[in-house]
N, C-alpha and C positions, 0 to 999 in steps of 0.2 A: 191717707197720703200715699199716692203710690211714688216708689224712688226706682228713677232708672237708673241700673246698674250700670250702663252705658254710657251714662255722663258722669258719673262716679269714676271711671275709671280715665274720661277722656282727663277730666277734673284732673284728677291726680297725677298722671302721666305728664298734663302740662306745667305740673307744680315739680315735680321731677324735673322736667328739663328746664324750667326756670332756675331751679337751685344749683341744677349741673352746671349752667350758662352762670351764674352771679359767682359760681365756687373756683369755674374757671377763670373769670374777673379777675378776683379777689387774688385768686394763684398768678395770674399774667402782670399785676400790680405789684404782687410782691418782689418779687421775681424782679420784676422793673426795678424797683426799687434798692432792691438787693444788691442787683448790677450795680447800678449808678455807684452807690454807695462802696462797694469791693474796688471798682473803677477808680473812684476816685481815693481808696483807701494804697490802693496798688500805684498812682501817681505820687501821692506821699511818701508813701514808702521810700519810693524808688528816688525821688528829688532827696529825701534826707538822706539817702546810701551814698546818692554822687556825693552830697556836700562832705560827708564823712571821709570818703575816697578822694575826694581832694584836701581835707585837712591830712589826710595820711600822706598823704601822699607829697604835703609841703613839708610835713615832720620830719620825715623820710630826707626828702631831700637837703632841709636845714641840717639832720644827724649828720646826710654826706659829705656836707659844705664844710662841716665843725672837722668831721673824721680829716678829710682834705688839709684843711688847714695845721690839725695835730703834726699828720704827718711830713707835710711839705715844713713844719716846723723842726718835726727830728729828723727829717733827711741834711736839712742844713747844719743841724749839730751834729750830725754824723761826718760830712761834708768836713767841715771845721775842724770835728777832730781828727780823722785822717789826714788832713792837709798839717796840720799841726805836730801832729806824730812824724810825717816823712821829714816833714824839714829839717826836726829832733835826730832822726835817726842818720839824717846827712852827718848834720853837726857831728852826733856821736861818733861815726866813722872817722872825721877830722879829728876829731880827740883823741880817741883810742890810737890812730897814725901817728900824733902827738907824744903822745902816752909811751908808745914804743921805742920811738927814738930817741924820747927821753932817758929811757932805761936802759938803752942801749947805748948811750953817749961813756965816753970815760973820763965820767965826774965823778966827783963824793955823792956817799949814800944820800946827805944832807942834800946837797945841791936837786940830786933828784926829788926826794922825798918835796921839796920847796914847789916847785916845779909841778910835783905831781898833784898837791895841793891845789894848785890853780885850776887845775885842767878837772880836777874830783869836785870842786865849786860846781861847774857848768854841769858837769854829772847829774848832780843834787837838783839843780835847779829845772832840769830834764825828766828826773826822776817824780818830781812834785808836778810838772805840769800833766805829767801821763795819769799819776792818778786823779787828778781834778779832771778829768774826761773819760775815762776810761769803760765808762757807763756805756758809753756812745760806739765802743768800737767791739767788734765781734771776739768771740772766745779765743779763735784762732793766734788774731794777731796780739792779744793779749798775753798765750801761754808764748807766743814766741821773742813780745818784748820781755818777760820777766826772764827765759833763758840768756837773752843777751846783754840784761842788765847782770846775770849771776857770774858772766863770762868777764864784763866791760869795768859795768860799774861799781861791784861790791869790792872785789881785790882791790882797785883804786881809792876808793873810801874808806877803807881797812886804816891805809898808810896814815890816815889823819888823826888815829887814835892813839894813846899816848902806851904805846906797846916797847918790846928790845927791839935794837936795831938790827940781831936774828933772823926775829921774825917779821921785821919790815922787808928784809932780804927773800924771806921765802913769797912773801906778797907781791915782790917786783916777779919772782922767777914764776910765779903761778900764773902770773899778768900774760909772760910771755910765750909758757907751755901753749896757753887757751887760743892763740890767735886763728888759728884754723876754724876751729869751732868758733871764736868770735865771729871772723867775717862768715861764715857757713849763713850761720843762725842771722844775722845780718842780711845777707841777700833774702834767703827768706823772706824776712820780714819785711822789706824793700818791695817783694813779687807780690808777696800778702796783701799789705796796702794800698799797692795799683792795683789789684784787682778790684777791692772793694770799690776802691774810687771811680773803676771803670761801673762796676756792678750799679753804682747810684745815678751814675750821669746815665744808665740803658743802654751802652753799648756791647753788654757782654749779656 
């Protein structure tokens, strides 16, 4: 049996490039397929990232809705309570005017002390409403209403206490040393107020 080596080799060469050509196939299929599938992995993806991006992004904006609404809720309590404070601190000015010319009248200690009684009520009553809000209004006007209540309204509410008539005298005479410092600390607190009230409506 003779074997041509010639065809042996052509043989095998063309089994070579059959296999080169099927391996190519096989790689150009995969590869196909891989795509496809990366493709449509990479669409997935991408459609679940938006949906994600828009729940956040509703979340997001419900948080800011809520935050909004917090606030637009304590700016009105803030609101209320400045506005409530000034009106306060009018009155108390009418008072403390009250208060003065009371002391300065020439009546009995009694007559005054009566008198002063009335006017240290509305005090009280001023006094109570400051601290039921007081949460709502800044440091500022805070330290400044407690100085004008140490000036206004403590010596006036002193006199209701069952003390010597002495020392009801020294409470009238303390009343009236303070009044500088009274209206001082008063205006203040008057500028204080308007400011803040300016500060929330945005014009300052």
């Amino acid at each position: 049996m003779n074997i041509d080596l010639n065809e042996i080799i052509k043989f095998l060469g063309g089994m070579t490039l059959a296999l080169a050509a099927i391996g190519w196939l096989v790689r150009s299929l995969i590869i196909h397929f891989l795509s496809k599938d990366i493709e449509a992995y990479k669409e997935k993806l991408s459609s679940q990232t938006q949906i994600k991006m828009e729940q956040l992004k509703s979340e997001l904006s419900i948080t800011a809705q809520t935050q909004q609404i917090k606030f637009s809720r304590l700016h009105e309590k803030q609101a209320e309570a400045i506005e409530t404070l000034y009106i306060d601190v009018e009155r108390s000015d009418q008072l403390s005017k009250l208060m003065i010319g009371n002391f300065a009248m020439d009546c009995t200690l009694k007559e005054k002390i009566e008198e002063a009684e009335k006017i240290a009520d509305e005090y009280l009553e001023i006094n109570k409403r400051f601290f039921s809000f007081q949460l709502y209004l800044s440091e500022n006007v805070c330290n400044l209403f407690m100085s004008y209540r140490v000036f206004a309204f403590e010596p006036a509410m002193m006199l209701m206490d069952d003390i010597q008539d002495s020392k009801k005298e020294e409470f009238i005479q303390e009343y009236l040393s303070n009044i500088k410092n009274m209206t001082t600390v008063l205006e203040q607190l008057k500028t204080a107020l308007q400011r803040e009230f300016r500060y929330l409506l945005g014009v300052i």
